[in-house]
SELOGU-797703 format. One line per 8 residues: number of its first residue (from 1); their letters; for each residue y, z, x of C-alpha. Coordinates in Angstrom, 1 decimal. Each point is the difference from the previous one (the first is absolute). Last residue first. Layout:
NUM = A = Y,Z,X; ...
//
This chain:
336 = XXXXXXXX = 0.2,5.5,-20.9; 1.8,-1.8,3.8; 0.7,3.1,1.5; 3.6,-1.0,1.8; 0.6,1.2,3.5; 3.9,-0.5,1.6; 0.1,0.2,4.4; 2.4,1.9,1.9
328 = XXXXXXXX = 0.5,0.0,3.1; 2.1,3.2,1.9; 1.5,0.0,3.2; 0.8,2.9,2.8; 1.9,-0.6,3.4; -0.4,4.1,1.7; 2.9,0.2,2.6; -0.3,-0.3,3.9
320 = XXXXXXXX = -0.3,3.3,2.1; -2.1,-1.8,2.7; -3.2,2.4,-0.6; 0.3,-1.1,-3.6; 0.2,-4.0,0.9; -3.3,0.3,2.0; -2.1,2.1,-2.4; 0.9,-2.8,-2.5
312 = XXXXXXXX = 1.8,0.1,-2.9; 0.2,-2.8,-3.2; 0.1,2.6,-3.1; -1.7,-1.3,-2.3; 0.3,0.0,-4.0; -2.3,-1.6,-2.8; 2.1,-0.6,-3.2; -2.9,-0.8,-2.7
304 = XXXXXXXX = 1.2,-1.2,-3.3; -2.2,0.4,-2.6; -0.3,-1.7,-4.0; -2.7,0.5,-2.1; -1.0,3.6,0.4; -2.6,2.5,-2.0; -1.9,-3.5,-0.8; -3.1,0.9,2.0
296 = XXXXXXXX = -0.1,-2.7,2.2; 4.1,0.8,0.8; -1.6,3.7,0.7; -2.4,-1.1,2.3; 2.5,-1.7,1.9; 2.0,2.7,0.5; -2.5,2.4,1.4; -2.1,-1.9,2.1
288 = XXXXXXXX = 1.9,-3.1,1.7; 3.4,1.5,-0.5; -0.5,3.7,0.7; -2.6,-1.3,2.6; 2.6,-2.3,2.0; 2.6,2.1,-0.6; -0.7,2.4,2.3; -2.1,-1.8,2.3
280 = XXXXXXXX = 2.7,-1.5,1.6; 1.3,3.6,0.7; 1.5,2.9,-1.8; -0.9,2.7,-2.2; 1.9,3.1,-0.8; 2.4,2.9,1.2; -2.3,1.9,2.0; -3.4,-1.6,-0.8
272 = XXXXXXXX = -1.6,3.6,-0.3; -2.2,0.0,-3.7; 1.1,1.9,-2.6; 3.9,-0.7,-1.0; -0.2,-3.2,1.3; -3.3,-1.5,-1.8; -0.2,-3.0,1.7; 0.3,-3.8,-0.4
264 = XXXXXXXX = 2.6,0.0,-2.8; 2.9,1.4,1.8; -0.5,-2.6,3.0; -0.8,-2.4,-2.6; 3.6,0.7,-1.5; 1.0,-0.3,-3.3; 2.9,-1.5,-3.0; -1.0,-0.5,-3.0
256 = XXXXXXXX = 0.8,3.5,-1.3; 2.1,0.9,2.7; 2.7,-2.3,-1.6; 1.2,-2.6,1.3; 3.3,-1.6,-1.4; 1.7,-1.6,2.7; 3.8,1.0,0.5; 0.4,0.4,3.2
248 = XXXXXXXX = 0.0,3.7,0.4; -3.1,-0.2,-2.0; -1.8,-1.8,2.5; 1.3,1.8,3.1; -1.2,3.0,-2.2; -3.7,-0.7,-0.6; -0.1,-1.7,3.8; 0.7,3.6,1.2
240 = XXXXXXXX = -2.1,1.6,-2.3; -2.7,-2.3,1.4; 0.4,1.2,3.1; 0.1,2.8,0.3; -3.1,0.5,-1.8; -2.1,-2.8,1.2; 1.9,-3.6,0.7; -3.7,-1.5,0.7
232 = XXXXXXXX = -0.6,-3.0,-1.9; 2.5,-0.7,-3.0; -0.8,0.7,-4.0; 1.6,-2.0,-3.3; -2.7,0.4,-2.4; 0.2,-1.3,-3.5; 2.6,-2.7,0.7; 2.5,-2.1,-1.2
224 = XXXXXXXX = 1.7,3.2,-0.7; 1.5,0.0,3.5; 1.7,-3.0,-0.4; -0.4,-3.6,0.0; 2.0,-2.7,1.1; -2.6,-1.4,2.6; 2.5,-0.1,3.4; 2.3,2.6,-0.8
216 = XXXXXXXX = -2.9,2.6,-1.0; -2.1,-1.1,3.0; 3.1,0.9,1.8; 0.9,3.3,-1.3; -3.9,0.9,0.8; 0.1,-1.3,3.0; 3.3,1.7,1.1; -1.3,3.4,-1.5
208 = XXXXXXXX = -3.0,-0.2,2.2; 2.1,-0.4,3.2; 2.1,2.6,-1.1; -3.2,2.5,-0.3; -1.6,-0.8,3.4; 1.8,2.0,2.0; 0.2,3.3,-2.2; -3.9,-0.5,0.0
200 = XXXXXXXX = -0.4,-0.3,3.2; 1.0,3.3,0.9; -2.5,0.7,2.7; 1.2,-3.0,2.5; 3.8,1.5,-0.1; 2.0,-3.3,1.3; 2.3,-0.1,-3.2; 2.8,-2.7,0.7
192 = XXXXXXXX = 0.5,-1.5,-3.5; -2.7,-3.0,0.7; -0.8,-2.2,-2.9; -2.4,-3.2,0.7; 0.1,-2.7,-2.4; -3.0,-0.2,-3.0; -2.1,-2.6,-1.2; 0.0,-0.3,-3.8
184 = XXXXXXXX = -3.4,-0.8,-1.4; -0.9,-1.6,-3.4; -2.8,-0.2,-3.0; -2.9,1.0,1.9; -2.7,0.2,-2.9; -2.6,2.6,-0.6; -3.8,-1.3,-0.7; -2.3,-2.7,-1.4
176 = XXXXXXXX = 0.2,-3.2,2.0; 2.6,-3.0,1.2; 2.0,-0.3,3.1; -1.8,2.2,1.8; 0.5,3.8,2.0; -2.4,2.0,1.5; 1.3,3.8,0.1; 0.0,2.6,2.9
168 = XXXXXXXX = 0.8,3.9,0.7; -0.7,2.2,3.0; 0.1,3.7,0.4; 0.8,2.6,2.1; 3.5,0.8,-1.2; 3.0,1.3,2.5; 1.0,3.5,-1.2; 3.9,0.4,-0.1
160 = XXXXXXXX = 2.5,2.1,1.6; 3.2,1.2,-1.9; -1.6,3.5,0.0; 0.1,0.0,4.2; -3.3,-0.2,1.8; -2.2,2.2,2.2; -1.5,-1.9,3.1; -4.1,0.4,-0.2
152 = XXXXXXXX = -0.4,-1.1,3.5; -3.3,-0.9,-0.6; 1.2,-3.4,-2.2; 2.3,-1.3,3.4; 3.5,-0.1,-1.3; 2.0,-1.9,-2.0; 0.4,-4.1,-0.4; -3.7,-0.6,1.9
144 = XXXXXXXX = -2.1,2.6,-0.7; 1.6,1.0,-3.6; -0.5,-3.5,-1.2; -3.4,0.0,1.4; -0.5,3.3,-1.6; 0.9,-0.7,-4.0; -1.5,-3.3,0.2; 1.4,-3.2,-1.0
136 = XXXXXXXX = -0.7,-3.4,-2.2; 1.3,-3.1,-1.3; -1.4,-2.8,-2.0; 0.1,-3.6,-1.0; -2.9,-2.2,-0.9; 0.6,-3.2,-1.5; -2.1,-2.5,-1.6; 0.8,-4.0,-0.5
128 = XXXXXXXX = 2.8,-0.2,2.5; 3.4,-2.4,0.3; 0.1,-0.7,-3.5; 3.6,0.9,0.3; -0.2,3.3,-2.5; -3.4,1.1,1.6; 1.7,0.2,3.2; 2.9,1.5,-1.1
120 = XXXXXXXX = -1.6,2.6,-1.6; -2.3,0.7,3.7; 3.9,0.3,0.9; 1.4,2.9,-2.2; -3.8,1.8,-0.3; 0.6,0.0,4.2; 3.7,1.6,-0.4; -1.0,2.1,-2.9
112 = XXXXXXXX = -2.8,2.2,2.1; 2.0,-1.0,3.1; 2.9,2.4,-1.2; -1.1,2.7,1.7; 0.7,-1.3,3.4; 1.0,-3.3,-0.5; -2.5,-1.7,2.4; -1.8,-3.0,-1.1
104 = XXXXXXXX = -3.2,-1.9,1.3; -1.1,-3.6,-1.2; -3.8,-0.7,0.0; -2.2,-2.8,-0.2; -2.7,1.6,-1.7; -2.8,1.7,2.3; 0.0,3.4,-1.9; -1.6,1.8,3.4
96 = XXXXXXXX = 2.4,-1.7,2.4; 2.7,0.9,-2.7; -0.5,3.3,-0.3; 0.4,0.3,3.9; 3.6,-1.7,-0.8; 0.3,2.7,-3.2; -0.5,3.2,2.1; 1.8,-1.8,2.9
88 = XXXXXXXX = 3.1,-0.6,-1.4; 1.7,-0.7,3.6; 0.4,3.7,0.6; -0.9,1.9,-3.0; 1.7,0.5,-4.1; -2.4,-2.7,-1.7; 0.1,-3.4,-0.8; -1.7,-2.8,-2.1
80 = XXXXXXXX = 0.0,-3.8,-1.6; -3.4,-1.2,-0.1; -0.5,-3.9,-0.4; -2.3,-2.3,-2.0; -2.4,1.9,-0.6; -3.2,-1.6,-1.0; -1.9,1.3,2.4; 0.3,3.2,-0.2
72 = XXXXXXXX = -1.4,-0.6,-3.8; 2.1,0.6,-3.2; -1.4,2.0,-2.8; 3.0,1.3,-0.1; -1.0,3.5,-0.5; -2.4,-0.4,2.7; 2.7,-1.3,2.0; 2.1,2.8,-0.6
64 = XXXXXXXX = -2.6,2.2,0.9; -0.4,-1.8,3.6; 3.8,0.1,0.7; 0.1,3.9,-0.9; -3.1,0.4,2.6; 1.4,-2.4,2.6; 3.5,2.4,0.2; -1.4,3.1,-0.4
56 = XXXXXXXX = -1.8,-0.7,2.8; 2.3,-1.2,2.3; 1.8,3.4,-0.5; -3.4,1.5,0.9; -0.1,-2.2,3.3; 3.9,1.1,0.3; -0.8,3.8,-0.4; -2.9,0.0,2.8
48 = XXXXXXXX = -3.8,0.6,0.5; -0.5,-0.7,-4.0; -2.2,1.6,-1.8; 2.6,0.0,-2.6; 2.5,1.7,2.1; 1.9,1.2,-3.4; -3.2,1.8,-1.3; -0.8,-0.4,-3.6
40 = XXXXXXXX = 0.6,-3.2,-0.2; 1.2,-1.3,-3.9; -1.2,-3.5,-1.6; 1.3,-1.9,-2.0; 2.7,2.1,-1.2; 1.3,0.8,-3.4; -1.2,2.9,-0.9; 1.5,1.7,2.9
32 = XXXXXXXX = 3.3,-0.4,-1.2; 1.2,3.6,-0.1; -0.8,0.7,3.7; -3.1,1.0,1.3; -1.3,-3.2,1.2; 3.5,-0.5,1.5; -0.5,2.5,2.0; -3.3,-1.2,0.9
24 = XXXXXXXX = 0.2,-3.1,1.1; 0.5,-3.8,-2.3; -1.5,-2.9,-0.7; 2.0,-2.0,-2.8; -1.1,-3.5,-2.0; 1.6,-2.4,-1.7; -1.2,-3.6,-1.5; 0.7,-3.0,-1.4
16 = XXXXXXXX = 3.7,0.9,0.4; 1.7,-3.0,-2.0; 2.9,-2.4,1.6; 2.0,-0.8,-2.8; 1.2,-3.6,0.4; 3.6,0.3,-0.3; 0.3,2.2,2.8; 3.3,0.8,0.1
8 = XXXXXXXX = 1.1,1.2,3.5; 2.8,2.1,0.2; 2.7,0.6,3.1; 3.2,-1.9,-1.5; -0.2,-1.4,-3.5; -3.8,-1.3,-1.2; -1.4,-1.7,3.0; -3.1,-1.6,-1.7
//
C-alpha cells in the first residue's frame, strides 16, 4: 500500500458513491453555481449564529451525499470530517446529528483531501463498509474567530483571501458505480518563516509544491498523467508562486492543467474575494461539485487534487510564531 515515501496506493479503488455541495451566497453567485446542491440565499441561514449555520452546511452536504449514495445513516460505517473552528466543532456537532462513529481532522484547508485520504484508507483495508468524509467553513466564522469581529468591517490587503461558506461530502465503498481513489500522498509541513496571516497564499505555495514533487517521486508519473492538476486555496499569489517554484525545478506544469480552487470558486475580477478563495470549504465543493461532475461527464479522466492549509491559530499569531502550511494530495480516476 505504501508506495515510496509519503503515498498510499490503494489497490482497491475506493469509489465515491456519492458527492454532494451546500454552499452561501457568494459562492451561489460565482461561476460554479450550476453545480451545487443546494445554494442559501442568506449566509445566516436562519440561523441565530455563524457556527450553527456552519453546522448546517455541514449535515445538509452529508445528507445529499447520502441520498446520492443511496446509503442509509445507519449504515455508515464511520465519518471522517473537519472544519477551520476551535476543536472542529462545525463537523463534531455534525457528528452528533450524522451518528457514525466518527473521526475528526484538522489540516486547515487541507482537511477536504486529508479526510477523503483516510476514509480511502479505510475502504482500502476492509476496515469500513461506507464512508462519509467531509469538511466545511463559513466565510464569517472564520473571520470571527482568526480576524476580527464581522461588524467591525476591517478593510483587507489585495493578498487577502475570502474564506468559503460551504461544505462538501462524498460516501465512499469498495465496490459501486462512481469516481475511483487511485492514491494519496500525505504531505510534511513547510515553514519558510512568513508570519503575515493575510498572505496565505505566499505561505502555502511551497508546501503545495513539496507534495506535488513528492507525489511525483513516489508514483513515477508526471504532470501529463493528468487532465487536471489543481491545489486548494493558493489564489492569485499564490498560485503563481507555486507555478514558478515548479518550473524552477524542473517539473513540467503547464497552466493548462494546472488550477486552483481558490481561483475557480469565484469570479475574481467581478465579485470582491480580494485575492481568491480559501478555506476547508474551498476545495471541498470545487472537488465534490465541480470536478467530479466533470470526471462523470468524461471532460476529465484523470485529477489530482492538492488541498493546502495553513496550520495557524489565533494563539500562535498573537505570539509572533511562523505560519506551518501542508498540502495532501489525493489522485481521482472516472472509471468510463
Amino acid at each position: 500500500m505504501l508506495r515510496g515515501k509519503q503515498t498510499w496506493w490503494f489497490d482497491k479503488r475506493p469509489v465515491i458513491l456519492g458527492a454532494a455541495t451546500v454552499v452561501g451566497p457568494d459562492e451561489g453567485d460565482g461561476p460554479l453555481a450550476a453545480d451545487y446542491d443546494l445554494v442559501h440565499p442568506e449566509l445566516d441561514m436562519q440561523q441565530q449564529s455563524w457556527e450553527k449555520a456552519e453546522r448546517l452546511l455541514m449535515e445538509q452536504a452529508a445528507d445529499f451525499a447520502l441520498k446520492h449514495a443511496k446509503v442509509d445513516k445507519q449504515e455508515l460505517s464511520f465519518y471522517v470530517g473537519g472544519d477551520l473552528m476551535n476543536q472542529i466543532i462545525s463537523s463534531t456537532f455534525a457528528a452528533r446529528t450524522i451518528g457514525a462513529p466518527y473521526l475528526g481532522v484538522f489540516g486547515a484547508c487541507s482537511t477536504s483531501m486529508e479526510s477523503l485520504a483516510l476514509a480511502s484508507m479505510i475502504i482500502n483495508s476492509g476496515s469500513g463498509q461506507y464512508v462519509l468524509a467531509g469538511a466545511c467553513s463559513h466565510n464569517c466564522t472564520a473571520e470571527k474567530q482568526f480576524r476580527y469581529p464581522t461588524e467591525y468591517g476591517s478593510q483587507k490587503p489585495p493578498t487577502a483571501q475570502y474564506t468559503v461558506t460551504g461544505a462538501g461530502a462524498v460516501v465512499l465503498a469498495s465496490d459501486g458505480d462512481g469516481p475511483v481513489i487511485e492514491c494519496a500522498t500525505i504531505g510534511k509541513i513547510v515553514d519558510l518563516g512568513i508570519k503575515d496571516p493575510f498572505n496565505m497564499g505566499a505561505a502555502m505555495a511551497p508546501a503545495a509544491v513539496d507534495t506535488i514533487q513528492a507525489h511525483f517521486n513516489d508514483t513515477g508519473r508526471e504532470p501529463k498523467d493528468y487532465d487536471l492538476i489543481v491545489t486548494g486555496d493558493l489564489a492569485t499569489v499564490g498560485h503563481e508562486i507555486a507555478t514558478d517554484l515548479l518550473k524552477r525545478d524542473g517539473v513540467p506544469i503547464e497552466d493548462t492543467v494546472f488550477g486552483d480552487c481558490g481561483l475557480m470558486v469565484y469570479d475574481v475580477q467581478r465579485q470582491k474575494v480580494q485575492a481568491g478563495g480559501s478555506g476547508c470549504g474551498c476545495s471541498a465543493v470545487v472537488t465534490y461539485g465541480h470536478l467530479l461532475k466533470r470526471l462523470k461527464q468524461g471532460d476529465l479522466k484523470r485529477i489530482l487534487v492538492v488541498a493546502t492549509g495553513a496550520l495557524l491559530s489565533p494563539l500562535s499569531f498573537q505570539q509572533g510564531e511562523s505560519i506551518p502550511c501542508i498540502a495532501h494530495a489525493v489522485a481521482i480516476e472516472a472509471t468510463s
